[in-house]
N, C-alpha and C positions, 0 to 999 in steps of 0.2 A: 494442369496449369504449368505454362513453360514459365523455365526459371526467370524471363525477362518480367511477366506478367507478376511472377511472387515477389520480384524487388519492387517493382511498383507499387503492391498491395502493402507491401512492411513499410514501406516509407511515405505512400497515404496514410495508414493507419497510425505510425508512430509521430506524422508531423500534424495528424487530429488530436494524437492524444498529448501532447504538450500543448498545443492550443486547450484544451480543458484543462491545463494542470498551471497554465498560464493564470486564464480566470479564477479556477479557485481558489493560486495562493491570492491573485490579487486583492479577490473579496476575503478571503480571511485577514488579510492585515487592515485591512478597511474595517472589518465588522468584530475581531474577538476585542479591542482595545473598548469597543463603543458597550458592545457584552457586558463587561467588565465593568465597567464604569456603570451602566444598568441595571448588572443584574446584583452587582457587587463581588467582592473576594468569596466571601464563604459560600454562597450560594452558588458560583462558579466551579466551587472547588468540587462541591455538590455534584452539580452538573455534570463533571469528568466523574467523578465515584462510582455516580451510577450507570454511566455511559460503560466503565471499564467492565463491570459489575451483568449488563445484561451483555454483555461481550461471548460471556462465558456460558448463558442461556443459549445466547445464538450460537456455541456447538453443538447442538443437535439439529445442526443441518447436515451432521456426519461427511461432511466432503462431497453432497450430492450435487451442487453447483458446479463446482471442477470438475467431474466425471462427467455432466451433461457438455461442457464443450469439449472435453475430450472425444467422446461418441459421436458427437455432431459433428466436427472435424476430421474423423477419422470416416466415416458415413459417409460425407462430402467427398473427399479422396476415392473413395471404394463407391461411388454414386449411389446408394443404399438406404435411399429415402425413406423406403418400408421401416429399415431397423431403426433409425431416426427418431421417427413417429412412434414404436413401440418405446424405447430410452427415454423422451423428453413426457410422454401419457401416464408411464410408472413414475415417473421420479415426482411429477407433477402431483400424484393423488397420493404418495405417500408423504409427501409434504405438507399434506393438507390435516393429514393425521399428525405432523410432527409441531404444525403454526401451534393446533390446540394443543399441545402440552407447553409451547413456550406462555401463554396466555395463562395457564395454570397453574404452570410456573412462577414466571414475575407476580404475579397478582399475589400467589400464597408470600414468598419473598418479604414483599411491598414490607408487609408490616412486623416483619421481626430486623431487616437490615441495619435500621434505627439503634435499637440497642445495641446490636451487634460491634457497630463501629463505635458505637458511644455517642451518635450526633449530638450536636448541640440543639437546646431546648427551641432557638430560634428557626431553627427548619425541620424539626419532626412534624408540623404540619402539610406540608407541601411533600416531602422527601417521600411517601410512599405512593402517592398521584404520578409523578414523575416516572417512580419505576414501573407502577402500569399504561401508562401512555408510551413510555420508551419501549413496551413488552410488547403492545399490540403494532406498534410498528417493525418489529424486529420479526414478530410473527408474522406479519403480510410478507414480511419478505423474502418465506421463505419458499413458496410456491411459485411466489411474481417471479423470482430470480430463474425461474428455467428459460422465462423468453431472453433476459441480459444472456444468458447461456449460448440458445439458439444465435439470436446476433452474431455473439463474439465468436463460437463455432463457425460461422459463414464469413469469419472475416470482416462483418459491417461493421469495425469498431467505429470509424468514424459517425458513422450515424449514431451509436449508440454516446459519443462524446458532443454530439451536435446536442442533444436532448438532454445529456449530463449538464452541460451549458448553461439552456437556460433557466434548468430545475433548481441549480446553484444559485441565480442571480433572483428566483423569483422565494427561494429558500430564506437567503440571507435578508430581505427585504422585508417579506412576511415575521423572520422575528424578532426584527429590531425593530420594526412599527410596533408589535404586542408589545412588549419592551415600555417602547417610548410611551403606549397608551394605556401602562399602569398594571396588564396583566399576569405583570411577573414572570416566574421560572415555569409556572403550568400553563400560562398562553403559550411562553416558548417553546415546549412539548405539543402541545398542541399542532402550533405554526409545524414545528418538523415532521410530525406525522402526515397532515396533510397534504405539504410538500411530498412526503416519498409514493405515498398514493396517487398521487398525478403524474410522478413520475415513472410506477409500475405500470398503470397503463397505458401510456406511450407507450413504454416497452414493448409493451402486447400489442397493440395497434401495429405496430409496424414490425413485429415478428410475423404476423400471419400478412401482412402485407411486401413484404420483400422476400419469405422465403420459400419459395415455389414446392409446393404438395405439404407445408407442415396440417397437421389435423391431430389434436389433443383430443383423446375422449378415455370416458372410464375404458368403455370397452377393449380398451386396447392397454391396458393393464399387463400385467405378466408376473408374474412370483418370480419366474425364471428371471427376467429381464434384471426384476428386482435385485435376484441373488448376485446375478454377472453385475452390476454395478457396485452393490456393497462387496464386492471381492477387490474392485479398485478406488470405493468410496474410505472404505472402514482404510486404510492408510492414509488418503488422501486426509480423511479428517486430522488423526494424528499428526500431521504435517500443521492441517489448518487450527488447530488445538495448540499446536507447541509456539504457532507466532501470535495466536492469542494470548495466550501467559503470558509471552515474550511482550507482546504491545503495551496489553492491561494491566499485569500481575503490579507494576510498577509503583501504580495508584493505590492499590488496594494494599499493598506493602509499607507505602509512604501514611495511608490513614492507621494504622494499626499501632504506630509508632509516634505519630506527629498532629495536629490540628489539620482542619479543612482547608487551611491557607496555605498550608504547603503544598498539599494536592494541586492546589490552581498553581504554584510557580513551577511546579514540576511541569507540569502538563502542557504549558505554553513552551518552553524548551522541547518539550517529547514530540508535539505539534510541528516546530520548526525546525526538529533534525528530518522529522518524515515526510514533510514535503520537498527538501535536501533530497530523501531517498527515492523519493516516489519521481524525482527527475530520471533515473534507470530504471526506474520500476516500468515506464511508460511504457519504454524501449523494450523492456525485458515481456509484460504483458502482449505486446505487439508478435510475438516471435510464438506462442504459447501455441494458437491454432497450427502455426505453419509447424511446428517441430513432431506433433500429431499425424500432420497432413505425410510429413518426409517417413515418420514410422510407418503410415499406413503404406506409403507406397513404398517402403524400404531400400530409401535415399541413404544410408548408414554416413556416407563419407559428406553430405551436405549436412549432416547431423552434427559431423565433429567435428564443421565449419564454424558453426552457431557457436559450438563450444568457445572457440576459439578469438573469433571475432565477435561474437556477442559480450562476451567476457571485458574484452579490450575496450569495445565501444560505450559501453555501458558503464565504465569507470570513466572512461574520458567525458562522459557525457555529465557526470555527476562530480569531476574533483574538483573544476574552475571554482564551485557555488559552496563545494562545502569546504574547500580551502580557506577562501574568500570570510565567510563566516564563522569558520573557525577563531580566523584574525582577530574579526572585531563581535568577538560574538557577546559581550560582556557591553559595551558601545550600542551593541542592536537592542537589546533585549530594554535598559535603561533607556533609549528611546522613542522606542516601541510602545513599550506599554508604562515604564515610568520608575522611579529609582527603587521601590517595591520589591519590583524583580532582579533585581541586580545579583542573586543569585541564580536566577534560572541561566544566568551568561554560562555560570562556572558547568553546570550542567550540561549546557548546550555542548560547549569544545569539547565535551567526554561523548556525548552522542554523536558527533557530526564525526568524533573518530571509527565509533562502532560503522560509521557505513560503508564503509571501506572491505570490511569484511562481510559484511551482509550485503552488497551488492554483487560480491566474486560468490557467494553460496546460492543468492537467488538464481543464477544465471543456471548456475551444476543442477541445483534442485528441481528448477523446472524441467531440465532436459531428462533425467531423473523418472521426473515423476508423468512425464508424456510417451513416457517411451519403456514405460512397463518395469520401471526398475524402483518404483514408488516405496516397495517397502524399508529399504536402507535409507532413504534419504528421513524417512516417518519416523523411524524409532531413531533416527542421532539429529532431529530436529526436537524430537521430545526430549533427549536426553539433553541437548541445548537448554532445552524450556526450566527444565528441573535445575542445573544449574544456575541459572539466571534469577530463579527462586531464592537457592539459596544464598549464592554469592549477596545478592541485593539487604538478606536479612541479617546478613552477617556487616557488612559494611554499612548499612545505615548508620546502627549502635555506635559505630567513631567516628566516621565521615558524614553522618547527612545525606543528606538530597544527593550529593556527588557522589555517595558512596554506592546509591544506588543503579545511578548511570555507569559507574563504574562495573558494580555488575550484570550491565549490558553487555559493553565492551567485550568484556573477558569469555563470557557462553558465546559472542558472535565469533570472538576469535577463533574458537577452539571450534565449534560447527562447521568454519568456514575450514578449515584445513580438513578434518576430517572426510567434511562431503566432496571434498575438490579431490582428494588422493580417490577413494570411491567412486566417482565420476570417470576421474582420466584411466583411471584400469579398465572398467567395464563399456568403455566405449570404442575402444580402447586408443587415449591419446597419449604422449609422453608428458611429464609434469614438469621438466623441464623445458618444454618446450612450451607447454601455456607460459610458464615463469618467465620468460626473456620475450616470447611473443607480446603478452596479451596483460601482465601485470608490471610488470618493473619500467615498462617505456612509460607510464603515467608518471613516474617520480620527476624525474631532470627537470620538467618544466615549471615544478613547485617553488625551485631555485631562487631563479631570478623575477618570479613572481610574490613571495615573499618579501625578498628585498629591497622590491618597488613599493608592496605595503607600508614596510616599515618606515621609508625616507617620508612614505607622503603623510602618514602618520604623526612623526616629529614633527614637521611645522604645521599640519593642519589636523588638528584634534579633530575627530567627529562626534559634535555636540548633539544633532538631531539626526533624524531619520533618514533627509535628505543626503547630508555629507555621507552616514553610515553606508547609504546605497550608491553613490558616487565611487566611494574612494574603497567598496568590495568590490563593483563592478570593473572598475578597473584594475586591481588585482584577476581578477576573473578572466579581463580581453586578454592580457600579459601572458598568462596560461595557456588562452586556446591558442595563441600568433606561435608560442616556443612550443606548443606540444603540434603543431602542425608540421613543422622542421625538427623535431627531435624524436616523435612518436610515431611515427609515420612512416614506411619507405617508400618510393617513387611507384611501387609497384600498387602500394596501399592506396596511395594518393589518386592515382588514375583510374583506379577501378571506382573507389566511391564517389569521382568525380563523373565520372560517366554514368553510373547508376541516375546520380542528381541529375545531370542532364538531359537524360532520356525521360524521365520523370516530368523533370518540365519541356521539352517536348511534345509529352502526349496530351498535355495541358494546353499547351496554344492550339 
């Protein structure tokens, strides 16, 4: 693939995958408030508990999803179609061995969680139905997930965010109808399972339809194949293990300590710092085949591009939004969902800081962990994890709910510098040079976008949701206009300008 054709494909793929990330904040601010109101506080709180809760079932997927686009990607590079089919056949039938223990799992689970946490007597009936309908879907997905694999190894993100789409719109629809027509928290389980089953076989359908020679079968099994992926699985899980804790652990720390209601205000702040993240996350997922594809072909010096510019880009892409929100994140939250929550605000600005540093680690850790260097990034993503544990049970006890976000914050901080000094050695780039390249040019344009928050602020409070998203979004244009002239050189400017251009070009 000439490099003109791989800018094309990263900025197809990254302007589909904001197109999906577009809709499903949309639908989440449209349907968690109605949720809420539906299904009630505790039982929402519920809802997250156990969601965080079979999170940790779903690591015994051991990192076998990441390795299948790895292989795929790297196969595609090296045109090694055969080895492909042997990677995606193994990983497929040991998954199927791995669905039935999550299933054996949640089920056994289901009926001791209850005591465990202490529920209240009003949803011990319902609470262990949930956690097997959330198990058998967490189970389908652990086989379905090779064709998302295949896909995204071949680059068809966008096809795979066209189908993300409208799985989302017909998700969200299916469970606020159950909802509204009285079936409660286990139609709502229900409704989600159903959903992801429609939309693992899409997936399949159009994996064996757009990727030319795939063919799954036992027979193509391999112990060996086996081994050579669990050699880059068993770290990748670690990695995928340590952002679990890091995501879930939060919830399951806040019920130990506090009521079910807390859990729901936590969790609606935790929700809207990560779709804040999942703005670079888009950008950063988009780069994942290609960085594969540059090892396979051993591109070394386009590798320490990524570094470098993806880094840059991928904070510029997420500080307008989480700046913005930062601001009025006590305003949003009170709007949103209603004066209730008026502390998930104080949580949110301690989240929306942690991503600052978790977008500069994701960027190291993916290059990291594509490119053979997976086991450092694994064990100080876990040692991340373990601190975040404890940080969080040690601050709850004085600070609350913040003091939990707080030990976010502090493990992202300390990951992120770790794995970025790690990164720039073994690739080898200079750390002062990302530092003045790719991190510090985000600052200056904070400035005077700040500034203009604050004046519009003073005379125009924002009462409801609509001013809330008015008066962040323009904090937000303020950023991107000064970080265009501030963040940018002339050199920077024309190149990504011409990249776009050519892009739509090949479009007319």
């Amino acid at each position: 693939m000439k490099k003109q054709s791989r800018a094309s494909v990263i900025l197809r793929n990254t302007l589909s995958n904001y197109m999906q990330y577009v809709v499903k904040v949309g639908i989440s601010l449209i349907s968690i408030p109605i949720i809420i109101r539906l299904m009630g506080k505790e039982l929402y709180g519920l809802w997250e508990l156990v969601m965080s809760m079979i999170g940790f079932i779903g690591l015994l997927d051991f990192g076998f999803a990441t390795s299948v686009v790895k292989y795929v990607a790297e196969s595609k590079g090296q045109k090694d179609s055969k080895r492909m089919n042997l990677i995606v056949s193994t990983v497929f039938y040991a998954y199927l061995f791995l669905a039935a223990a999550v299933v054996i799992l949640s089920s056994g689970f289901a009926f001791l969680y209850s005591d465990l946490f202490h529920l209240p007597d009003t949803v011990t009936d319902v609470a262990p139905w949930v956690m097997i309908l959330i198990g058998i879907r967490t189970a389908l997905n652990f086989p379905f997930s090779v064709y998302r694999g295949v896909l995204f190894g071949h680059q068809r993100i966008a096809l795979l965010n066209a189908i993300e789409i409208v799985m989302n719109i017909l998700e969200a629809t299916a469970s606020i109808l159950v909802l509204y027509l009285g079936f409660g928290i286990i139609g709502f389980a229900c409704a989600y399972l159903a959903s992801y089953l429609l939309k693992a076989l899409t997936r399949m359908y159009f994996s064996y339809r757009e990727t030319e020679n795939l063919h799954v079968s036992v027979k193509l099994f391999q112990k060996d194949k086996l081994r050579e992926v669990t050699s880059v699985s068993l770290y990748l899980f670690i990695i995928l293990a340590s952002g679990t804790i890091a995501a879930q652990v939060d919830r399951i720390v806040i019920k130990l300590f506090a009521a079910l209601e807390a859990v729901a205000v936590y969790s609606v702040a935790a929700k809207m710092s990560n779709y804040v993240f999942r703005l670079a996350k888009q950008f950063i997922n988009a780069l994942t085949p290609l960085i594969a594809e540059l090892k396979g072909a051993g591109e070394t010096k386009n590798i320490q591009r990524v570094m470098l510019e993806g880094t840059k880009l991928s904070l510029i892409i997420v500080s307008p939004l989480a700046m913005s929100l930062f601001f009025f994140s006590k305003d949003l939250m009170v709007a949103w969902i209603g004066p209730d929550f008026e502390e998930s605000g104080v949580v949110l600005s301690i989240l929306l800081l942690a991503i600052f540093p978790t977008v500069i680690q994701a960027n190291a850790g993916n290059i990291l962990a594509m490119t053979d260097n997976h086991r450092f990034a694994a064990w100080t993503s876990l040692g991340s994890a373990i601190l975040n544990v404890i940080m969080s049970v040690i601050l709850i006890q004085f600070l609350g709910l913040p003091g939990v976000a707080l030990g976010t914050l502090i493990s992202a901080f300390v990951m992120q510098t770790i794995l970025v000094l790690y990164t720039c050695r073994v690739i080898p780039i200079d750390i002062t040079k990302l530092l003045i390249r790719s991190i510090l040019p985000i600052i200056p344009p904070m400035i005077p976008a700040f500034l203009i928050m604050f004046i519009i602020r003073v005379y125009i409070h924002p009462t409801n949701l609509i001013l809330v998203g008015i008066e962040s979004g323009i904090g937000a244009a303020v950023y991107l206009i000064f970080a265009y002239f501030l963040s940018f050189d002339q050199k920077e400017k024309n190149l990504y300008r011409g990249k776009v251009l050519k892009f739509i070009k090949r479009k007319k």
